[in-house]
Every structure is written in structure tokens, then in C-alpha cells.
N, C-alpha and C positions, 0 to 999 in steps of 0.2 A: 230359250228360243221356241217360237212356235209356229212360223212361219217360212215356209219352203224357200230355200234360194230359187231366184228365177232361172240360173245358170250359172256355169261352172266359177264362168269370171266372178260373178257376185261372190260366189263361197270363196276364190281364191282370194277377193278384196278383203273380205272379213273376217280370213285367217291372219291375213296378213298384219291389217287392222290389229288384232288380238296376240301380235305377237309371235305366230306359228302355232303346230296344227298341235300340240298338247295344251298350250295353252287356250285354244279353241277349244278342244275339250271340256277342259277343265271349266272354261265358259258356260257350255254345257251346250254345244254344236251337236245335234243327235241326229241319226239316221233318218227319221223321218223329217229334219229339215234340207234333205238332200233335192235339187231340182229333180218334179215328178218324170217320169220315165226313163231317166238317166240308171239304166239298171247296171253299169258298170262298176257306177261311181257309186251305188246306194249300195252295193255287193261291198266293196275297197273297204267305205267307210262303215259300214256295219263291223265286219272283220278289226280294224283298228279302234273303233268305239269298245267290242267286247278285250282286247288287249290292254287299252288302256285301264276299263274297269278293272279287270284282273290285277294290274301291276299295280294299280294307285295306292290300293292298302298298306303295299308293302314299301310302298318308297314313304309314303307319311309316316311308318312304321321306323325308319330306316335316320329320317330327318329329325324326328325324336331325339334319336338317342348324340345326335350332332352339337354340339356346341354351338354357338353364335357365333359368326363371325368377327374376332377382335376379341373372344371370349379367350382368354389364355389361360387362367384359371382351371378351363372345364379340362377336369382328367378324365378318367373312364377307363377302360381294358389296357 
């Protein structure tokens, strides 16, 4: 992304679009695509953009060691 939503609606359309607000993320929906002076919402999602960085390692980390689903096979611990 690299261009500001106009308003809230627009980012709530193109979360929605994408499935919900991780998978926004994961999009790659970043702080400064937040509508400009909206210093609420650019606080909110800043805060949840550095959470999501934080956690994403470790669930990709996590999904590794998961099987496929349908995989019956896969043992593990």
C-alpha cells in the first residue's frame, strides 16, 4: 500500500475486502496508509501494526511445526 485511505469507511471497506483486519495486515495495510489527521486511528493502528510484527514470527514459527490438514501421517511430540 502506499497510498492514504480517504476515510475511515474506505479502510473499513478494504479490510473487509481482505478478509479482516490481520489479514489487512498481512496485506501489508501500514500506518501511514491511515486517513491523514485521523490521529486516533493512526495511534490504534500503529499500536496493532507493531503487535502484529511482534506475534507474526512466532505463529509462522508455530504453523511450521503443524501438519497439513488431512495429513494423518504427521506425528510429532
Amino acid at each position: 500500500m502506499s497510498d492514504r485511505f480517504e476515510n475511515r469507511a474506505a479502510l473499513a471497506g478494504k479490510i473487509e475486502w481482505e478478509g479482516g483486519l490481520m489479514e489487512a495486515l498481512d496485506y501489508g495495510i501500514k500506518t501511514e496508509d491511515m486517513p491523514e489527521g485521523d490521529t486516533e486511528l493512526i495511534e490504534a493502528w500503529s499500536k496493532l501494526e507493531a503487535a502484529y510484527r511482534a506475534v507474526e514470527p512466532l505463529a509462522e514459527a508455530v504453523d511450521k511445526l503443524l501438519p497439513e490438514p488431512g495429513d494423518a501421517d504427521a506425528g510429532g511430540e
